[in-house]
N, C-alpha and C positions, 0 to 999 in steps of 0.2 A: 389531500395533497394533489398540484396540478401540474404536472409538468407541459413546458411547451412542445406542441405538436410537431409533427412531418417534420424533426431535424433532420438532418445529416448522419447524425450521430444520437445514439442515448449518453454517453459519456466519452470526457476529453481529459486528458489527463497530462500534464508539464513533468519532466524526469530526466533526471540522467539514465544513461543504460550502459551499463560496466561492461567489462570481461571479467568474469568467475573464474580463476583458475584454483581449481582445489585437490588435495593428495586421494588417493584412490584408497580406499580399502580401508579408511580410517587414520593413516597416516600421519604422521607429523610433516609439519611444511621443511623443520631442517633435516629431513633424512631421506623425505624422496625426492626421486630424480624424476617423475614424470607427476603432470599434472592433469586434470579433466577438464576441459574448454566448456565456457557454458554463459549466458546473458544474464544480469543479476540489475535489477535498479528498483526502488520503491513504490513509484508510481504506475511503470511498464508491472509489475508485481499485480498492483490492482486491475488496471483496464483489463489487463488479460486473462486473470481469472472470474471478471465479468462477462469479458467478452468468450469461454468457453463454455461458460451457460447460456449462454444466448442472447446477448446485449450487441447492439452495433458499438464499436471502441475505436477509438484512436489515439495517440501518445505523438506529443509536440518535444520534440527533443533534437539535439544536433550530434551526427559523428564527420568521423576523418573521413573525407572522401578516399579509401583505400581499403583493401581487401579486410582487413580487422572491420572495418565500418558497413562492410557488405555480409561480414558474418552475426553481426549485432542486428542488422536490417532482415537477414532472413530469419533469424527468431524470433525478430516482433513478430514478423507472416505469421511465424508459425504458431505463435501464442495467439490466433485469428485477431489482432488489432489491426486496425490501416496504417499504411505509410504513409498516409499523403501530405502529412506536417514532417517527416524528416526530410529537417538540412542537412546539408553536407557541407563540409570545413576542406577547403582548396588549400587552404594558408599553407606555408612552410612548417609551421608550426602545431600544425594539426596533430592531435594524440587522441587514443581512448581512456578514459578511466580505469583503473585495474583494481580488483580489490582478491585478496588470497583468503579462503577460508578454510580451515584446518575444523574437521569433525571430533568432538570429543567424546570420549566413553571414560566413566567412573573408576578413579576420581581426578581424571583431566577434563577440563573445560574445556569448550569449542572456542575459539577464537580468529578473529579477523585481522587483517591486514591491509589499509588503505594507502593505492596509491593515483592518486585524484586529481591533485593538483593542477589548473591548470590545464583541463580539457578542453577538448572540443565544443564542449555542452558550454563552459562559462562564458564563450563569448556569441552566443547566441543574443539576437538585437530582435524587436520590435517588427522592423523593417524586413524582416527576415520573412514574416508568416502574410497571406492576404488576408485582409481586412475583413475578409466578408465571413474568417472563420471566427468568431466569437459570439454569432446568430446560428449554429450550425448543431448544436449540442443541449442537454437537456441537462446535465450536470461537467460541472468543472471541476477536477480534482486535481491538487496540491499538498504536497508536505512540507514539511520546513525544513527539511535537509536539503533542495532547492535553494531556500532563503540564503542558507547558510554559507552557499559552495562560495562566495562570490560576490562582494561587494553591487558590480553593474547587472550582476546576473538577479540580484535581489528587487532591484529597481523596476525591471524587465518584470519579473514573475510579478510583483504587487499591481504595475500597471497591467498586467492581463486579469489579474482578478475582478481590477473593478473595470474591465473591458466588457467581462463575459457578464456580472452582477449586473450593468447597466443593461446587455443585449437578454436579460432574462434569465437565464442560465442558475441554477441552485449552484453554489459554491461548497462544497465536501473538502476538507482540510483534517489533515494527521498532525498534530504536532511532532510527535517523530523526535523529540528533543534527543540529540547528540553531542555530548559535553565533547568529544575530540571537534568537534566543528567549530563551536561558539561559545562564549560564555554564557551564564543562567542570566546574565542584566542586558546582555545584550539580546538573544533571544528572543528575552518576555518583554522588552520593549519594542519585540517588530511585531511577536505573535497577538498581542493585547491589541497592537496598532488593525489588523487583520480582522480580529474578530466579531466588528460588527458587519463585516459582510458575507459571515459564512453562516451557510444554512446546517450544514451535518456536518460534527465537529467530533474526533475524534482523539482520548486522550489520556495518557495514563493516571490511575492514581498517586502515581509516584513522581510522576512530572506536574500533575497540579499543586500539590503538597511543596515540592521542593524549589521546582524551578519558576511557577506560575505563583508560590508562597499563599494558597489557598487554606483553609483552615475551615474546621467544621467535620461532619460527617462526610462518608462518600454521597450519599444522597445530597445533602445539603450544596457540596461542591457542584456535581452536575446541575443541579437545580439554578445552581448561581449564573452560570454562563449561557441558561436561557433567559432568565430574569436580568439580566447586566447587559447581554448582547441581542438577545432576539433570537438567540440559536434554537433551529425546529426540533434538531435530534443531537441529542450529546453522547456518544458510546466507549464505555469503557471499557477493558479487557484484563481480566486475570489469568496469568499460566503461574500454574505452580510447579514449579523443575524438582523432579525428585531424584532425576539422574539426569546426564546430558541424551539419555536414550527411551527416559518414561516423564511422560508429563504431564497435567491434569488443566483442564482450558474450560473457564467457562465468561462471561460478558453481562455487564446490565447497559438496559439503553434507558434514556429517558425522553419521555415524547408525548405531547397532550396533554402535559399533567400528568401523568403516571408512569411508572419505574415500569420495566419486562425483564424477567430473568428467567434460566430452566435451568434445567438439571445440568452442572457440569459434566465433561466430555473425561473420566476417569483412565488411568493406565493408556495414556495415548504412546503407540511406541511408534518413537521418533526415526525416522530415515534422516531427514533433514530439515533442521524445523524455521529455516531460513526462506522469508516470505510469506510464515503461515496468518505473522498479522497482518497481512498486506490482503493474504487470501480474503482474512477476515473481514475487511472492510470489502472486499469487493463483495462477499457475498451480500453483505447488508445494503449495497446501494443496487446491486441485481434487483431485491427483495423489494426496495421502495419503489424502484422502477416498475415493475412485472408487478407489485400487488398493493403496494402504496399505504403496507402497515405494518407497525414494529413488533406485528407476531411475527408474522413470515419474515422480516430481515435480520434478526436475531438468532430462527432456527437457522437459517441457510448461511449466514453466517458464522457460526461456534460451528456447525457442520462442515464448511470449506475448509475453516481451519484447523478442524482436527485432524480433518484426509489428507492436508497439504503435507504435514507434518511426517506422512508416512513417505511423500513423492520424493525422489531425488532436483535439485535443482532448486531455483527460484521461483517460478511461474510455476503458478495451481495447473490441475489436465484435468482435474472434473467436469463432466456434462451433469448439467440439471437432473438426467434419472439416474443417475451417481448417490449423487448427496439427497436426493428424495429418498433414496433406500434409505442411508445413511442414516437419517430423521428419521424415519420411520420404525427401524432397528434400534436406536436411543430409546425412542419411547416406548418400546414393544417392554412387556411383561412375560416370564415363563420362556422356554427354549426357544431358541432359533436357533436355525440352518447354521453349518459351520461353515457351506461355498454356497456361493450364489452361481446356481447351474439350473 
């Protein structure tokens, strides 16, 4: 695998970026009276937990020119992505995205609350970004909650796809499928549209099966949409939720011809497990980037996402000698340390 040299950037990533308000301590949303303020969006998810292991990142996204939009901008900073693709929305009409998350403990489920509509981020245009950033990047990433926010916003992300596909740029795409967004017919007639231009294709078993009406084995599926589209890497992910606070995570990729799977990530206890597949992909595009094989994007990714899953918040905070332990401690046989000191 070859990526193009001396960009600007190793990855660029398109997204909205919410406000996270969520109850403190476990709480239900109708009984507290105070909230936690915090950046939450899918794609900002990824760049920036590639970009805190050591990747250059940037995240092409639009807020309200106003204090709410200055607080979303200093945590991209601080999740190390660049700013230099955010707009700013002058309009009358300027809002942020909001979405409420309520943490659940056994046997309450965690649940969300979106309030979206109608952002800042949907009327972002073409015209908006210079030209000369679609040579600037070494991969492009996209999800289809993007697609979905947005009829012109839809228009806008597809034509940047094949902007950055023609300027070189590998194309990494999440289907990310969200029945409150879209429907499964409509959906799988943009995502299907899509998929001969993406290089690393990320996707559940249960949105291939259901929404994408794939059939076969799990292998047999991933195998189909490098045979069908040309896709280089197809990655799927399994969590298995044994409580909203313990969970078991492991992934197979496919790539060259052959399947990579390891040992799933047992008894993961959950802080917050919002972002952890977001985590997940960015570790695996880290991994192809820095070592350009689906041994290394595999471990570092089921390793990002296990650790995510302990962090509070959206955005991953591991450093590369973080999750090297991490891995390393996985595979270890016989005692180990109970602090790392």
């Amino acid at each position: 695998m070859e990526f193009k040299e001396n960009t600007d950037f190793d990855l660029i990533g398109l997204g909205e970026v919410m406000l996270r308000l969520s109850p403190p301590n476990k709480e239900k949303i109708s009984q507290s009276e105070t909230f936690e303020k915090n950046a939450g969006g899918s794609e900002l998810n990824v760049v920036s937990g590639a970009a805190m292991l050591g990747i250059r990142s940037a995240i092409v996204t639009k807020l309200p020119e106003n204090k709410m939009g200055h607080f979303i901008r200093n945590k991209i900073r601080y999740g190390n992505v660049s700013d230099d693709y955010i707009i700013y929305d002058h309009s009358p009409q300027k809002r942020l995205g909001v979405y409420y998350y309520e943490s659940g403990a056994y046997p309450r489920k965690s649940s969300v609350i979106y309030d979206r509509a109608n952002s800042s981020f949907c009327s972002l245009s073409l015209d908006e970004l210079p030209e000369d950033i679609y040579a600037k990047t070494k991969i492009f990433h996209i999800s289809s909650i993007t697609l979905a926010l947005d009829p012109s916003l839809k228009e806008t992300a597809i034509k940047m796809i094949h902007k950055f596909h023609e300027a070189g740029a590998y194309i990494s795409f999440d289907v990310n499928y969200r029945a409150s967004l879209w429907s499964e017919e409509e959906a799988k007639k943009t995502v299907e549209a899509i998929f001969p231009y993406v290089d690393f294709l990320f996707v559940s078993e249960e949105t291939s099966r259901r929404m994408l009406q794939r059939t076969g084995t799990l292998e047999e599926i991933m195998k189909g949409y490098a045979d069908t589209y040309g896709c280089t890497l197809i990655a799927t992910t399994r969590r298995e939720a044994v409580s909203p606070t313990h969970h078991n995570f492991n992934s197979k990729i496919y790539m060259n011809g052959n399947f990579y799977e390891e040992e799933p990530y047992n008894n993961i206890e959950v802080i917050d497990r919002i972002g952890s597949g977001d985590a997940y992909l960015a570790g695996v595009l880290y991994g192809l980037i820095k070592y350009g094989t689906p041994e290394r994007a595999i471990e570092i990714g089921n390793a990002l996402s296990a650790v995510k899953n302990t962090v509070a918040g959206d955005m991953s905070a591991s450093s590369i000698e973080e999750i090297e332990s991490v891995i390393k401690s996985h595979k270890a046989t016989g005692h180990q340390d109970e602090m790392v000191r």
